[in-house]
LORO-593242 format. One line per field, with one value per atom (N, C-alpha, C): y, z, x; atom name. Coordinates in steps of 0.1 Angstrom, whole numbers. Each point is the difference from the previous one (the first is absolute). Example, Ala and Ser with C-alpha at 12.3 -4.5 7.8 and 13.67 -1.06 7.14 Angstrom:
// LORO-593242
v = c(-57; 12; 12; 11; 11; 11)
w = c(78; 0; 0; -7; 0; 8)
u = c(132; -9; 9; -4; 9; -8)
atom = c(N; CA; C; N; CA; C)
// end
This chain:
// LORO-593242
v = c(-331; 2; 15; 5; 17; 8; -5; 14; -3; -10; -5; 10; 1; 3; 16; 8; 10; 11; -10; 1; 0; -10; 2; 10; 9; 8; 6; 14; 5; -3; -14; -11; 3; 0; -6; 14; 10; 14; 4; -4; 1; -9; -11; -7; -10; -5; -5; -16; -6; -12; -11; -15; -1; -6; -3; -2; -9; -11; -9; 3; 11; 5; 10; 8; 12; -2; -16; -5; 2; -10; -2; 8; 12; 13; 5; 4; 6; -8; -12; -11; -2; 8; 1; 12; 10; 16; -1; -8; -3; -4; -5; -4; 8; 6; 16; 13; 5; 16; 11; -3; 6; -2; -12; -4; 5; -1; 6; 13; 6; 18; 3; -8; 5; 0; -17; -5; 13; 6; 8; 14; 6; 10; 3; -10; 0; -3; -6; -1; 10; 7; 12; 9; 4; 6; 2; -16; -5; 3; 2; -4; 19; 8; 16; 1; -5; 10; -11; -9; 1; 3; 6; 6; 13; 8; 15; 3; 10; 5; 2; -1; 4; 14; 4; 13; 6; 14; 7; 10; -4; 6; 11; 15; 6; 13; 9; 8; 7; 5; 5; -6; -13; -10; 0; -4; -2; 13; 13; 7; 7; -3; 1; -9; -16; -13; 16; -3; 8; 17; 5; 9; -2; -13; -3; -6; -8; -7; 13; 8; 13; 9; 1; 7; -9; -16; -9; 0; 11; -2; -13; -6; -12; 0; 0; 8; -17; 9; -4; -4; 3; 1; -15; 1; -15; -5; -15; -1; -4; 2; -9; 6; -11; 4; 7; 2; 10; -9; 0; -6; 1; -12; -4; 17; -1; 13; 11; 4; 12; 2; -9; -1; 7; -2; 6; 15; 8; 14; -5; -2; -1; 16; -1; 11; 7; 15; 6; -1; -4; 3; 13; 5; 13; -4)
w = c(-38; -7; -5; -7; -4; 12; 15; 10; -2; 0; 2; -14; -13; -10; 2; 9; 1; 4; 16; 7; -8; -14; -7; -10; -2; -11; 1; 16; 1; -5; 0; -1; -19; 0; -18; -5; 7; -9; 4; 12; -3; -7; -5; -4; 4; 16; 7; 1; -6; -6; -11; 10; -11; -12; -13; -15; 3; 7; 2; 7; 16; -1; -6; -5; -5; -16; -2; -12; 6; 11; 9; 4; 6; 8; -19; -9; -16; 0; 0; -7; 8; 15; 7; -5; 0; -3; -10; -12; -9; -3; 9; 7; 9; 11; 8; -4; -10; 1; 12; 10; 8; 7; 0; 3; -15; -11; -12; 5; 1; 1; 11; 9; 13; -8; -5; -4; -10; -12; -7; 2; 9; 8; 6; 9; 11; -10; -7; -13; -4; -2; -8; 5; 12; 11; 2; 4; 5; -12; -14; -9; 2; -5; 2; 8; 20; 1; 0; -2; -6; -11; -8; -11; -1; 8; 7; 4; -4; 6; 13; 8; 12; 2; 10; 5; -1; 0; 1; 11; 10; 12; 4; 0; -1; 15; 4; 9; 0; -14; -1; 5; -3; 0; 16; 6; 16; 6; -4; 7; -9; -7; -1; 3; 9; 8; 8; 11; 11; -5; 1; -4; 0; -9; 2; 17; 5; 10; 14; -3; 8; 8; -19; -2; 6; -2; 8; 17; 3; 17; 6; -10; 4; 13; 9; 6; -2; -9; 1; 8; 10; 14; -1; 0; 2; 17; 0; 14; 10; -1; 5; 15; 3; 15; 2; 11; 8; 1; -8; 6; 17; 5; 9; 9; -9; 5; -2; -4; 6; 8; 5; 11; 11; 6; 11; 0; 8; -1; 12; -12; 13; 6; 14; 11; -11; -2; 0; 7; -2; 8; -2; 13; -4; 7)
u = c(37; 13; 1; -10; 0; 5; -4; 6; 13; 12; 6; 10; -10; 6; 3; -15; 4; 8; 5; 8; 17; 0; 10; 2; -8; 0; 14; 3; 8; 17; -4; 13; 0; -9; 1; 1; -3; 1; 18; 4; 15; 10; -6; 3; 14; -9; 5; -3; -9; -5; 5; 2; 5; -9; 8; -12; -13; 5; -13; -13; 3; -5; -8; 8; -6; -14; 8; -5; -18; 1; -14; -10; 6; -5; -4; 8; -6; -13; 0; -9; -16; 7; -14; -3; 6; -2; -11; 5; -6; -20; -3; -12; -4; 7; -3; 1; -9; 4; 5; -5; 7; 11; 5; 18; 3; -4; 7; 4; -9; 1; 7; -4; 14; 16; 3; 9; 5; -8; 6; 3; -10; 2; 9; 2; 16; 10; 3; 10; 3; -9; 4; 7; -7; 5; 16; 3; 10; 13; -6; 9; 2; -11; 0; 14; -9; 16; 12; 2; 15; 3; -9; 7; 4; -8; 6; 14; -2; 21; -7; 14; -3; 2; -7; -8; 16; 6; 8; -4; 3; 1; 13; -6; 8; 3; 6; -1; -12; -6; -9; -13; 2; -12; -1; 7; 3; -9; 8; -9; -11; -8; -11; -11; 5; -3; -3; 13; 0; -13; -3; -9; -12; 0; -14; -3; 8; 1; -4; 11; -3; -16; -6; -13; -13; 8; -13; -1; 15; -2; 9; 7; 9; 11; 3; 8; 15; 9; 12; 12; -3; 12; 4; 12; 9; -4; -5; -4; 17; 6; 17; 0; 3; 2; 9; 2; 13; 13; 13; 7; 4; 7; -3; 16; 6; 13; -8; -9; -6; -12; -3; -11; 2; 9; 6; 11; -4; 11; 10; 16; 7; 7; 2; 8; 8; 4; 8; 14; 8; 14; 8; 7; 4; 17)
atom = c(N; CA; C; N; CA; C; N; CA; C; N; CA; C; N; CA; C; N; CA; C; N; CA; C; N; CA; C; N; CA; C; N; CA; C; N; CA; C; N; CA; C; N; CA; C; N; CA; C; N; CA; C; N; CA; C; N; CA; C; N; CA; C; N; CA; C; N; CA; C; N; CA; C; N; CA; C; N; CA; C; N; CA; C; N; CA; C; N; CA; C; N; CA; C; N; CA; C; N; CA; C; N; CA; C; N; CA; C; N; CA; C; N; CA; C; N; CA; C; N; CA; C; N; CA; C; N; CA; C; N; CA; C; N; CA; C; N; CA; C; N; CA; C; N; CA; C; N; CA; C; N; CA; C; N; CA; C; N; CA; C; N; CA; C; N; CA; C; N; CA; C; N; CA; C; N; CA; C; N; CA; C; N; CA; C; N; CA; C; N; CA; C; N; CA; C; N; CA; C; N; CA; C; N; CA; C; N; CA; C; N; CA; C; N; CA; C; N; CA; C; N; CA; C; N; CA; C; N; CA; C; N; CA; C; N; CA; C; N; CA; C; N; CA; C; N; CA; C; N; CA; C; N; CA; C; N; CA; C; N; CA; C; N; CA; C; N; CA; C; N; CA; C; N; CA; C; N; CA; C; N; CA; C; N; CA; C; N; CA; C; N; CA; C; N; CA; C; N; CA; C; N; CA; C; N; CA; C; N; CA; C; N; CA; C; N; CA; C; N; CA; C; N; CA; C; N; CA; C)
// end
């Protein structure tokens, strides 16, 4: 039953669980120090970032991404094919 619990942690740190469970998975925790410490660990975690503002992503921010991306040798080229109306060179008419 413990793998079964550990497999549920992720669930209980989003607090996606419902009480009777969650009652069960605490109560084994309780007797497992190490489902404890997963359990509180990921909790915390989980609670951290949604309690964060979200990032402010700005022009600046973008290209200092790009920059760094650059200096690693990333090569950026858009892969898009050739539309299909410019494949071909049509005749000149005079």
């Amino acid at each position: 039953m413990n793998d079964f619990y550990k497999k549920l942690v992720d669930l209980y740190a989003g607090g996606e669980l419902t009480e009777e469970l969650e009652e069960e998975l605490e109560a084994d925790a309780f007797r497992d120090p190490e489902l404890s410490y997963e359990m509180t660990t990921l909790k915390r975690t989980v609670d951290l970032i949604q309690s964060s503002p979200e990032p402010n992503f700005t022009e600046e921010s973008y290209q200092r991404i790009l920059m760094k991306l650059y200096a690693r040798g990333v090569d950026l080229q858009h892969k898009t094919p050739t539309p299909a109306h410019l494949q071909y060179s049509l005749p000149i008419q005079t």
